[in-house]
Every structure is written in structure tokens, then in C-alpha cells.
Backbone as ProteinMPNN parsed JSONL, in Angstrom:
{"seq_chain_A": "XXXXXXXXXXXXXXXXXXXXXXXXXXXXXXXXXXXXXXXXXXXXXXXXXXXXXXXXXXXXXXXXXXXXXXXXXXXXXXXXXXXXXXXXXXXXXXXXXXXXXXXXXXXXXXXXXXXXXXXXXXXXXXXXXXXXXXXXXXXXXXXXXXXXXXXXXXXXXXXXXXXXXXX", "coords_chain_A": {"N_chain_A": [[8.606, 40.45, 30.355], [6.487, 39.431, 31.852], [5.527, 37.705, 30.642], [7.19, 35.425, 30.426], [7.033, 34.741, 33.012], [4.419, 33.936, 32.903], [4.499, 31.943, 31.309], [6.477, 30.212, 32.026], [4.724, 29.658, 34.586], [2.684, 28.308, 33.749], [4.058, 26.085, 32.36], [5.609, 24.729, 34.46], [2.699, 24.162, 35.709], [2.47, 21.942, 33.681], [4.165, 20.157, 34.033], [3.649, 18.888, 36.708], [1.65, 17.983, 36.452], [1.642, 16.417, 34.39], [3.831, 14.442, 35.288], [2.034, 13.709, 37.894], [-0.335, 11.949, 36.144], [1.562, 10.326, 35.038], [2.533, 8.893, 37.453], [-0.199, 7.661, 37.925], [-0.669, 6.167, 35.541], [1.723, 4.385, 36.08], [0.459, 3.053, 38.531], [-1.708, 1.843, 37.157], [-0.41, -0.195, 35.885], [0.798, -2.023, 37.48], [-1.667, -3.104, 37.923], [-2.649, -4.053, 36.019], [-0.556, -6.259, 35.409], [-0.893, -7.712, 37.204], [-3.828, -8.806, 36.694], [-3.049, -10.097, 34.57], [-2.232, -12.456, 36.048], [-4.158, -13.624, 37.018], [-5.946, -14.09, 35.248], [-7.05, -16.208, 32.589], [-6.037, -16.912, 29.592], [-7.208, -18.661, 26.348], [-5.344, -20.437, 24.882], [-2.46, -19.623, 23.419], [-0.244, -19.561, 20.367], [3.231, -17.722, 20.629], [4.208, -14.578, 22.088], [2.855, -12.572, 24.141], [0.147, -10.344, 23.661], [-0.15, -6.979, 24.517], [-2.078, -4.332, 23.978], [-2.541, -0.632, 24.175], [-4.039, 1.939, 23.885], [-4.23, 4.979, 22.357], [-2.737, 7.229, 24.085], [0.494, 8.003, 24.473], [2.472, 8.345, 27.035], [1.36, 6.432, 28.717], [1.528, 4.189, 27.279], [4.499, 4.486, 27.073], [5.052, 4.092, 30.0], [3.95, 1.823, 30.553], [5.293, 0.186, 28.58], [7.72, 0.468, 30.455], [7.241, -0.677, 32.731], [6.661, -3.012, 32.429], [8.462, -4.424, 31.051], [10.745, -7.405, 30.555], [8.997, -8.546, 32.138], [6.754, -12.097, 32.101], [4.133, -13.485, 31.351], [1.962, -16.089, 31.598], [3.956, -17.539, 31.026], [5.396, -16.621, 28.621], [6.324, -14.537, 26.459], [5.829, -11.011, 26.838], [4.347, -8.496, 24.698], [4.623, -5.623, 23.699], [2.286, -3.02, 22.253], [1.32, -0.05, 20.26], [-2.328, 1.02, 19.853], [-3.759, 2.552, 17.298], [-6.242, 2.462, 16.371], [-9.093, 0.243, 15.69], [-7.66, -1.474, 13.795], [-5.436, -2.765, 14.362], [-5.432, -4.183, 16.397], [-6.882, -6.621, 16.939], [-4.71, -8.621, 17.398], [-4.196, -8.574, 20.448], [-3.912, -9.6, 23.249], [-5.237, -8.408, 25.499], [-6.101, -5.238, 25.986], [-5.269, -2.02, 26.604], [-7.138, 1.034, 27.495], [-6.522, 4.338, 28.382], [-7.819, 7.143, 29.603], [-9.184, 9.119, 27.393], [-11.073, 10.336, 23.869], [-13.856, 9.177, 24.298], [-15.87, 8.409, 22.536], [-14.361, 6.997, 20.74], [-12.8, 5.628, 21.899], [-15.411, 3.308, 22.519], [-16.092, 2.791, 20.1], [-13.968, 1.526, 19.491], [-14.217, -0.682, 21.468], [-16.575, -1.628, 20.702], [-16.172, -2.476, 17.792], [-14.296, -4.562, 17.749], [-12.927, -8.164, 17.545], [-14.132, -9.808, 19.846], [-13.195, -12.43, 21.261], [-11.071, -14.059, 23.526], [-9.851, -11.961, 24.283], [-9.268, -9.147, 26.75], [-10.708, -6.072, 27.619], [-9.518, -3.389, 29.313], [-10.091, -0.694, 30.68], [-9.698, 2.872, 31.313], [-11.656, 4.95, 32.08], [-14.957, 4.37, 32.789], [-16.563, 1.458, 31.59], [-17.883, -0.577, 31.475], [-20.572, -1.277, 30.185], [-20.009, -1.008, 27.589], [-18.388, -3.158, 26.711], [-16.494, -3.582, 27.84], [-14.488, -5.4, 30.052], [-12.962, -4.712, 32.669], [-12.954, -2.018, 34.704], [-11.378, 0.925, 35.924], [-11.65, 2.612, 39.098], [-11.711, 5.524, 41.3], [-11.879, 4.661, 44.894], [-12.184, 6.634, 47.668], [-10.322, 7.789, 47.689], [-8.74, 5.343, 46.625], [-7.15, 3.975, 44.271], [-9.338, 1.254, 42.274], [-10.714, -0.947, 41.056], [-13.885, -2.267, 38.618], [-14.865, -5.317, 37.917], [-16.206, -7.773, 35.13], [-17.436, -10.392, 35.305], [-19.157, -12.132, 33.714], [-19.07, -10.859, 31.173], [-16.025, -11.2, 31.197], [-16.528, -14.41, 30.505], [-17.809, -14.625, 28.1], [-16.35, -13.93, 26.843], [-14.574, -15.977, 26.324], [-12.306, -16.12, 28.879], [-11.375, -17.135, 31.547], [-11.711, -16.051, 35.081], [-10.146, -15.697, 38.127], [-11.22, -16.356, 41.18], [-9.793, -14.964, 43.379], [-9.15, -12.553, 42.115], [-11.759, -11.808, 41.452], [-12.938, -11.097, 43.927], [-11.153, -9.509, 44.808], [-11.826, -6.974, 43.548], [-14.353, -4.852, 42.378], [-17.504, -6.62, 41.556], [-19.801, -6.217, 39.325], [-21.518, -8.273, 38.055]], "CA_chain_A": [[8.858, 39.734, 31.594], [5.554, 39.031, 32.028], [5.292, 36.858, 29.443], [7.653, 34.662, 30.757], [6.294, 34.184, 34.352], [3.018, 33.073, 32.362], [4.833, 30.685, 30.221], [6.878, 29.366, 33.286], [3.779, 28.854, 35.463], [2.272, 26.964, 32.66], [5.178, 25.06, 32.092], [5.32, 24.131, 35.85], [1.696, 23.215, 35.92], [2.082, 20.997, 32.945], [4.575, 18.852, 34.444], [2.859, 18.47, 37.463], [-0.215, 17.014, 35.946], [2.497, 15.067, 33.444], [4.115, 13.834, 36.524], [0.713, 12.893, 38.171], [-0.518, 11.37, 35.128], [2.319, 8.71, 34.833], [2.183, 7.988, 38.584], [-1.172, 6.896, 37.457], [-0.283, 4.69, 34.887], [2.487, 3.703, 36.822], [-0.513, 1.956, 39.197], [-2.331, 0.859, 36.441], [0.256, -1.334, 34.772], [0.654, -2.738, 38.424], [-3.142, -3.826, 38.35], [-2.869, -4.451, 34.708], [0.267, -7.155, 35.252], [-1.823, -8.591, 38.246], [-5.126, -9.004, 36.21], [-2.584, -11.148, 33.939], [-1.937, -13.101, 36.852], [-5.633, -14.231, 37.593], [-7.369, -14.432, 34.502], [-6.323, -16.986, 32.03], [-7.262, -16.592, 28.314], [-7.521, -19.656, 25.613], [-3.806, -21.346, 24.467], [-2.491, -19.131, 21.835], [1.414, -19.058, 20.644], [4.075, -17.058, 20.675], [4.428, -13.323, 22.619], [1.362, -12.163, 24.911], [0.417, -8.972, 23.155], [-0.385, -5.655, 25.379], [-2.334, -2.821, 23.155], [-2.609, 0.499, 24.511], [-4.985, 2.989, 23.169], [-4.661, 6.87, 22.739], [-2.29, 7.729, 24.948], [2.192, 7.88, 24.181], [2.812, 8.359, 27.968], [0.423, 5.058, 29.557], [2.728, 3.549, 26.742], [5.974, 4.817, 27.733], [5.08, 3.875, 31.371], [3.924, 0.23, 30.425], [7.235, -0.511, 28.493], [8.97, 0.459, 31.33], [6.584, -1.244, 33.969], [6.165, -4.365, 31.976], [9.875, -5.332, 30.477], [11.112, -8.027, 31.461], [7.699, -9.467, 32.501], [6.679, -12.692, 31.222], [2.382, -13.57, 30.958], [1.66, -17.423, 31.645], [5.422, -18.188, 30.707], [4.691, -15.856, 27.195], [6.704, -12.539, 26.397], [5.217, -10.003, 26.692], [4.736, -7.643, 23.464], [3.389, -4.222, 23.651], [1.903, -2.146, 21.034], [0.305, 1.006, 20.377], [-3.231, 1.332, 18.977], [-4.18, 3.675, 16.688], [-7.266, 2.101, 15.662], [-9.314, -1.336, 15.679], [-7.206, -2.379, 12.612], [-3.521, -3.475, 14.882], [-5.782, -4.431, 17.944], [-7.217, -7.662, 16.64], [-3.957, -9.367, 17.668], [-4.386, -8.084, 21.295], [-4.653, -10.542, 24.53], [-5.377, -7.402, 26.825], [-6.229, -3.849, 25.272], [-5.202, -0.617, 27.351], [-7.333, 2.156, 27.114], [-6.539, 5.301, 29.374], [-8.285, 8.041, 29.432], [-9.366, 9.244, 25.82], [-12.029, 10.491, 23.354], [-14.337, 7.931, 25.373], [-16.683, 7.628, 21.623], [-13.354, 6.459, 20.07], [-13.036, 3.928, 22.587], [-16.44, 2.805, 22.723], [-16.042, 2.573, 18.65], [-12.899, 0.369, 19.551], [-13.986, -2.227, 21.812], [-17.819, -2.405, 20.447], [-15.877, -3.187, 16.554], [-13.13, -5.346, 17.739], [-13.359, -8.905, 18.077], [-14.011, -9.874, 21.866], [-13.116, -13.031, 21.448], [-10.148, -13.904, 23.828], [-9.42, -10.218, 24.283], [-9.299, -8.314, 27.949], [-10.751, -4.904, 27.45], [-8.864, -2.532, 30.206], [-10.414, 1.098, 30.909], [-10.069, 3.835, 32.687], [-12.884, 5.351, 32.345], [-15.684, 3.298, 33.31], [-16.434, 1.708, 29.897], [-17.689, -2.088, 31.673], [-21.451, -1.186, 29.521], [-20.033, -1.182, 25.946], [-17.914, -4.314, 26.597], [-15.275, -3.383, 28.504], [-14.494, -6.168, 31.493], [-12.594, -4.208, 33.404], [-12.354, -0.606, 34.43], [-10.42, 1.844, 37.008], [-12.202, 3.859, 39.447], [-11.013, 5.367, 43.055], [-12.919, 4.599, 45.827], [-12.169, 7.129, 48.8], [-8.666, 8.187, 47.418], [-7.303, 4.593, 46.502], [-7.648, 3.32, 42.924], [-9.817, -0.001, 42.697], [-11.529, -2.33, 39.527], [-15.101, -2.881, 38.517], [-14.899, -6.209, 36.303], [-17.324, -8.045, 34.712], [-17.283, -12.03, 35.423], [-20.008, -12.513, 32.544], [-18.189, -10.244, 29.776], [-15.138, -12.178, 30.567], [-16.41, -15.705, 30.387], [-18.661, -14.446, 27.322], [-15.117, -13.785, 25.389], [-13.612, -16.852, 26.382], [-11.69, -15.769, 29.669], [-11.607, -17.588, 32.924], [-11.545, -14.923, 36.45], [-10.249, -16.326, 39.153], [-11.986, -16.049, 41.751], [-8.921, -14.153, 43.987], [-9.579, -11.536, 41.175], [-13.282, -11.206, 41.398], [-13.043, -10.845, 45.414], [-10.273, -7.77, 44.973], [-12.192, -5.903, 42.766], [-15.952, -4.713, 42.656], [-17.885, -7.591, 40.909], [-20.607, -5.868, 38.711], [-22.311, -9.079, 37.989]], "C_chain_A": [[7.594, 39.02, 32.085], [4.69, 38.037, 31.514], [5.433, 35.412, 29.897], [7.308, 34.347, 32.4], [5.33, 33.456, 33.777], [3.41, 31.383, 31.88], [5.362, 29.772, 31.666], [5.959, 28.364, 34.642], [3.3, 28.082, 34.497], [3.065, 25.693, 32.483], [5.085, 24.133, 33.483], [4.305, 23.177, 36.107], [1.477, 21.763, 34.742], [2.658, 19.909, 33.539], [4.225, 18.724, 35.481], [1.808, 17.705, 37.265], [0.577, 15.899, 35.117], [3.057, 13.957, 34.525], [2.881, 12.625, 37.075], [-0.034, 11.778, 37.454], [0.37, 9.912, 35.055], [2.569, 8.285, 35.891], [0.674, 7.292, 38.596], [-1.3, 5.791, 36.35], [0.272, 3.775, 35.159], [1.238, 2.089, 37.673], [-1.117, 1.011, 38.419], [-1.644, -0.16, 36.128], [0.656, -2.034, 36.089], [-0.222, -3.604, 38.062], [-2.773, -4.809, 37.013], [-1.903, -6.143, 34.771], [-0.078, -7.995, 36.184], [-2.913, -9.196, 37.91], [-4.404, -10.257, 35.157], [-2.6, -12.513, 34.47], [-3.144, -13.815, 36.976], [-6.954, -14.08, 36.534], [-6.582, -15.316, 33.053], [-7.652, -17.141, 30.341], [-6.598, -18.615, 27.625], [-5.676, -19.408, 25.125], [-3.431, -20.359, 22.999], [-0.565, -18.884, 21.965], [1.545, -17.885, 20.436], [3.905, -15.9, 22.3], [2.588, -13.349, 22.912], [1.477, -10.761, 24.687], [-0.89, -8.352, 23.775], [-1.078, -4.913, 24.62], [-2.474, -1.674, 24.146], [-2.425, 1.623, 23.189], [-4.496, 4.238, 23.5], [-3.468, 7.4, 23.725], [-0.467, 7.242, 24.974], [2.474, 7.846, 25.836], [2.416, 6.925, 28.638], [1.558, 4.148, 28.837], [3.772, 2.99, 27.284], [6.215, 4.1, 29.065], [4.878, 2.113, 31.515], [4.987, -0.449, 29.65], [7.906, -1.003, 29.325], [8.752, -0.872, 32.599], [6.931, -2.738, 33.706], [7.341, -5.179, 31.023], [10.377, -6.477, 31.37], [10.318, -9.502, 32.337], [7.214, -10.826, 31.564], [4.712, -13.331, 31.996], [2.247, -15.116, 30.887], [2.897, -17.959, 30.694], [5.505, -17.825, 28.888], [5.533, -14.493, 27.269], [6.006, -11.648, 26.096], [5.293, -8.742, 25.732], [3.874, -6.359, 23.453], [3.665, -3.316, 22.612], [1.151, -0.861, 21.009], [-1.102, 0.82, 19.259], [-3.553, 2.298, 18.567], [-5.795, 3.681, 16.392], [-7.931, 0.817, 16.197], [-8.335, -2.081, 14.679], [-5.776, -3.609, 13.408], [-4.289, -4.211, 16.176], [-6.322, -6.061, 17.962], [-6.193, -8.759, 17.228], [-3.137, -9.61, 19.206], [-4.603, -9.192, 21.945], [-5.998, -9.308, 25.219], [-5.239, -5.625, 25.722], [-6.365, -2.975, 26.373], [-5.827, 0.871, 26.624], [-7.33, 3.398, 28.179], [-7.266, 6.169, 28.975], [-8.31, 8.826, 28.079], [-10.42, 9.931, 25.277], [-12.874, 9.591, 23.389], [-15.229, 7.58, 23.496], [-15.616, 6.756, 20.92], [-13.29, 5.087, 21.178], [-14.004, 2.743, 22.761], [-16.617, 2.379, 21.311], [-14.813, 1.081, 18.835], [-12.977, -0.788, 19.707], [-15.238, -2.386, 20.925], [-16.791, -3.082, 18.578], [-15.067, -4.241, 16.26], [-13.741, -6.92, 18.145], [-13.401, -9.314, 19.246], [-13.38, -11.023, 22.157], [-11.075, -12.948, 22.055], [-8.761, -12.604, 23.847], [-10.277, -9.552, 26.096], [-9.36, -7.018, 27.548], [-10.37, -4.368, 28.949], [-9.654, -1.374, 30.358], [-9.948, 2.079, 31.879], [-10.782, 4.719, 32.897], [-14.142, 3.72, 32.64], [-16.262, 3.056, 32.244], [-17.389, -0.325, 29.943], [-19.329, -2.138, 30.29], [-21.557, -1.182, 28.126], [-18.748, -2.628, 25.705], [-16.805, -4.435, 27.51], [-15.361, -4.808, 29.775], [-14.034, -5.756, 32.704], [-12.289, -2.814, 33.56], [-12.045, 0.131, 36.064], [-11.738, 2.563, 37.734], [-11.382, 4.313, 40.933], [-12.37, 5.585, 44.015], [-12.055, 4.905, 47.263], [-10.62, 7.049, 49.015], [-7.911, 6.995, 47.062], [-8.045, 3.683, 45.16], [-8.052, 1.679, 42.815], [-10.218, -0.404, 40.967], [-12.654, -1.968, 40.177], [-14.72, -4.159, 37.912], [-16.207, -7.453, 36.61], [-16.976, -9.711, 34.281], [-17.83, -12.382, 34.335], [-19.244, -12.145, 31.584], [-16.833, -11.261, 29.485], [-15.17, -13.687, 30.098], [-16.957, -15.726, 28.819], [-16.835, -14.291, 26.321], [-13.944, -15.025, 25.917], [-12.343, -16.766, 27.643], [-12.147, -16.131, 31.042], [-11.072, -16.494, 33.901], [-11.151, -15.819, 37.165], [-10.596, -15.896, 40.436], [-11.531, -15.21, 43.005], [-9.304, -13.078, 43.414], [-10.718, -10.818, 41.647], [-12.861, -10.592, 43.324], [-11.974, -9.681, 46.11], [-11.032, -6.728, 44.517], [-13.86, -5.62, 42.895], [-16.466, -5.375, 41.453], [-19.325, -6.976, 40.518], [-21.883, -6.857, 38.148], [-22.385, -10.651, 38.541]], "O_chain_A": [[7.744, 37.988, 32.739], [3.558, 37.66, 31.819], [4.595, 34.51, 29.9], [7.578, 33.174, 32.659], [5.292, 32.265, 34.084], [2.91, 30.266, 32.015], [4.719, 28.868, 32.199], [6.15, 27.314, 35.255], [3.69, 26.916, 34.559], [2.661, 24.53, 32.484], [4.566, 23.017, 33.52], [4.439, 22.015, 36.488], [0.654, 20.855, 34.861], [2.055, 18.844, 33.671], [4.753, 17.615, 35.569], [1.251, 16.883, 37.992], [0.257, 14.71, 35.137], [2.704, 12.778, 34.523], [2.759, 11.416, 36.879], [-0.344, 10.759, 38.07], [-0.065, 8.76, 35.026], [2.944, 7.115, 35.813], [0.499, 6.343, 39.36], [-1.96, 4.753, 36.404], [-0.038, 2.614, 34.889], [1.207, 0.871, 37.497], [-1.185, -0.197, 38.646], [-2.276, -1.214, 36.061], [1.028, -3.137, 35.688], [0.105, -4.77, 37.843], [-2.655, -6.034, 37.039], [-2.438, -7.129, 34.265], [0.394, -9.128, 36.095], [-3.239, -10.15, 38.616], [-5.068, -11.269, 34.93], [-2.853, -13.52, 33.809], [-2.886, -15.016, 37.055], [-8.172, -13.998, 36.693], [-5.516, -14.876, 32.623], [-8.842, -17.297, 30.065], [-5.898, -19.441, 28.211], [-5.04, -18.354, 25.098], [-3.976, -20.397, 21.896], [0.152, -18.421, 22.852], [0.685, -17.048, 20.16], [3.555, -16.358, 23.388], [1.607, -13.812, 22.33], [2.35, -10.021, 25.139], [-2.058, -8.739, 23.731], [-0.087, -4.331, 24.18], [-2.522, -2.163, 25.274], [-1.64, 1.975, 22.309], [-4.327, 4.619, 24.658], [-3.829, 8.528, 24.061], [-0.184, 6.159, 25.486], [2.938, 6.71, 25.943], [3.367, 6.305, 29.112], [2.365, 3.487, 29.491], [4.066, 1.882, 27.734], [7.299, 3.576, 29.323], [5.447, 1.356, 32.302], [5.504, -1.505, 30.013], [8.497, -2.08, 29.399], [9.556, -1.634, 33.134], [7.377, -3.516, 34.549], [7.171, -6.247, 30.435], [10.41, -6.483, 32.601], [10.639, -10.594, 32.803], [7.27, -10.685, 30.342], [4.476, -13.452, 33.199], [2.518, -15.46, 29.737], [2.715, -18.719, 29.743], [5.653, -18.713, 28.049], [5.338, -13.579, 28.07], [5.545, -11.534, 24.96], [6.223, -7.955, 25.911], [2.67, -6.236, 23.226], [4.74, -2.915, 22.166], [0.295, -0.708, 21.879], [-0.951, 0.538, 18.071], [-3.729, 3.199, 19.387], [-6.461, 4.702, 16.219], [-7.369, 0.276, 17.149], [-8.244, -3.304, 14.786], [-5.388, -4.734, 13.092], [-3.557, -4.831, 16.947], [-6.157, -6.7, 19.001], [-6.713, -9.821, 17.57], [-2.129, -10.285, 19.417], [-5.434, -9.954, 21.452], [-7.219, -9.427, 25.325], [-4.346, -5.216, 24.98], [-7.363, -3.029, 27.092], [-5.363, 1.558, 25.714], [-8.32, 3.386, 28.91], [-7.504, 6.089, 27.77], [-7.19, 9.177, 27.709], [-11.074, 10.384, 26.216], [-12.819, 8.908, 22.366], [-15.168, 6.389, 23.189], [-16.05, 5.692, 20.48], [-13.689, 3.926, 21.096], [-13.69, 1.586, 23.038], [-17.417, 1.447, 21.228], [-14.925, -0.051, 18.362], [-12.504, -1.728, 19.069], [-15.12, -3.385, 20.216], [-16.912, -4.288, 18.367], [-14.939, -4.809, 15.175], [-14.741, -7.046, 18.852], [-12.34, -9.086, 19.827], [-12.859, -11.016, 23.272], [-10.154, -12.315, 21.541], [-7.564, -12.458, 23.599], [-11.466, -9.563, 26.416], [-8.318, -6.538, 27.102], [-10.959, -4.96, 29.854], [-9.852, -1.284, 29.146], [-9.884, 1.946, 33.101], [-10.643, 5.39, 33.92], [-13.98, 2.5, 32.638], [-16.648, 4.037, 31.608], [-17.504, -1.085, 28.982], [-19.216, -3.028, 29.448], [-22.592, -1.287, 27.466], [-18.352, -2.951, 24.585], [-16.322, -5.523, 27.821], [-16.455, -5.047, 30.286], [-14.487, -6.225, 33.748], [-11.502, -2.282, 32.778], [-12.539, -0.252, 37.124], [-12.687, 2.999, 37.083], [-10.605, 3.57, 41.532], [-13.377, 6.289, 43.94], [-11.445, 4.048, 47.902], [-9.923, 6.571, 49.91], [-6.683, 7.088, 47.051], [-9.072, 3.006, 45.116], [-7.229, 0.851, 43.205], [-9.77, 0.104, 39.939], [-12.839, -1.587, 41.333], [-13.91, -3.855, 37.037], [-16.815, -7.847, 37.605], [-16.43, -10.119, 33.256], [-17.074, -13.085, 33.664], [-18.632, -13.042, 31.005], [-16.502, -11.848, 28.455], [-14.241, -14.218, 29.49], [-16.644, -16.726, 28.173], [-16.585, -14.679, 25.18], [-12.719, -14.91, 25.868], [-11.332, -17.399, 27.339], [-13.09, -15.587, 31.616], [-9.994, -15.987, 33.592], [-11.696, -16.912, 37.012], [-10.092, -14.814, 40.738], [-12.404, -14.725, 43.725], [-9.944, -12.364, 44.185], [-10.777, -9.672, 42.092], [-12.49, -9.432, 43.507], [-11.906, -9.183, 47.234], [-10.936, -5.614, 45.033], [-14.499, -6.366, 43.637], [-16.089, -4.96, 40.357], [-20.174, -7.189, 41.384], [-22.989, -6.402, 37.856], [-23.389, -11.332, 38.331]]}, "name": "protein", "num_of_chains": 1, "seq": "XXXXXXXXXXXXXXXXXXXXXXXXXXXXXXXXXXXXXXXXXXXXXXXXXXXXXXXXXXXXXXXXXXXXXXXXXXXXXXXXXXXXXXXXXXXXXXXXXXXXXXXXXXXXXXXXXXXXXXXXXXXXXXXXXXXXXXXXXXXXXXXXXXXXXXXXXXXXXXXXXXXXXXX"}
């Protein structure tokens, strides 16, 4: 009997934090489909492709968030990364919370060019342009005006003046 109280509170606390967890992605893929909105990459056809790193749930939650959605009049195609190898074909790369050297292996090997690195860890020092933090309970941006113009990506300047402008 005692067994099963253990297992049950466990169980409990997992989906609580699972819960929590995808009301946090939930926000992100807000920001994330807003950051589409106000930063405009170089002319490329077809589908505007999403990656997301490390994480089946951030996924799951950006499917759901982001169907339907269409990216400078572009469908929107989302993928999972496993690696640098599938990411190359990436507008916008999602990385949530992760084995932070794996990520830092990701963006520093990937090409930058016309590519939005995402974080949520704070990641703006190994290339990243943009990353999550909360400031005084309400989740905000750093991003990085230089990084993005440096990979071919115009900010607009609504953008920069929401978020905390690092350079």
C-alpha cells in the first residue's frame, strides 16, 4: 500500500510539472509566431520551416499552436531536430530547454545564414539571437540586433523595443 501512495504522488507531481511545462511552451510559440511577425528573413520558396530541438512536448505544443498559421504568406512546416544534419533547412530553430552543450554544438555548427536561433536558456553568446528569460514573474526576450543582421535578418524595430536589446 505504501508503494502505491509513492507511485501516485510521483505520478501526480509529474503531471504537474508536465502540465506546467507545456503552459510554457504554450507562451513560447506565442512569442515565437510574433518574432515571425517582425523579423523578415531573405526570399526563399516554398513552406517556412520551424525546427525544434530536444524536446517531443515544445513540439507537440507548437503543432498545435502553430497549424493553421501562415509566415509572410508561407506555410508553415515544423520539424523535429535531432541533430545539425535536418536543421540546415530551418528559417527559425526551437531550442527549449536541453543538454545546453548539445545546443551550443547545434547552433555554433549550423549554418547561420538566414536562420533565427530561438532559446530558452539564455544561449544569445554562442549565436543564439534570441532567448527566453522571466523578468519579475512574466516571461520576456533578450535578442541580438547584430547576430540577426550578421545572418541576414532584418528586426523591426517594434521587436527590438518589446524585448531587451543586448546590443
Amino acid at each position: 500500500m505504501r508503494h502505491l501512495v509513492i507511485i501516485f504522488i510521483v505520478a501526480v507531481a509529474f503531471s504537474f510539472t508536465a502540465e506546467a511545462q507545456s503552459n510554457v511552451y504554450k507562451l513560447h510559440s506565442l512569442f515565437i509566431y510574433n518574432f515571425t511577425k517582425h523579423i523578415q528573413w531573405q526570399q526563399g520558396s516554398g513552406a517556412f520551416t520551424i525546427g525544434v530541438y530536444g524536446s517531443d512536448i515544445a513540439y507537440d505544443v507548437l503543432e498545435e499552436s502553430l497549424k493553421n498559421k501562415r509566415v509572410w504568406n508561407q506555410e508553415i512546416n515544423l520539424i523535429k531536430i535531432n541533430d545539425g544534419s535536418n536543421a540546415s533547412n530551418c528559417h527559425l530553430i526551437y531550442a527549449p530547454k536541453s543538454n545546453k552543450n548539445k545546443i551550443i554544438s547545434l547552433i555554433e555548427g549550423s549554418d547561420k545564414k538566414n536562420k533565427l536561433f530561438v532559446t530558452e536558456d539564455d544561449m544569445l553568446e554562442f549565436g543564439a539571437q534570441i532567448s527566453f528569460f522571466l523578468k519579475e514573474n512574466r516571461l520576456n526576450f533578450k535578442i541580438s540586433k547584430n547576430q540577426c543582421e550578421a545572418n541576414g535578418l532584418k528586426v523591426s524595430s517594434a521587436l527590438l523595443s518589446l524585448g531587451t536589446q543586448v546590443d
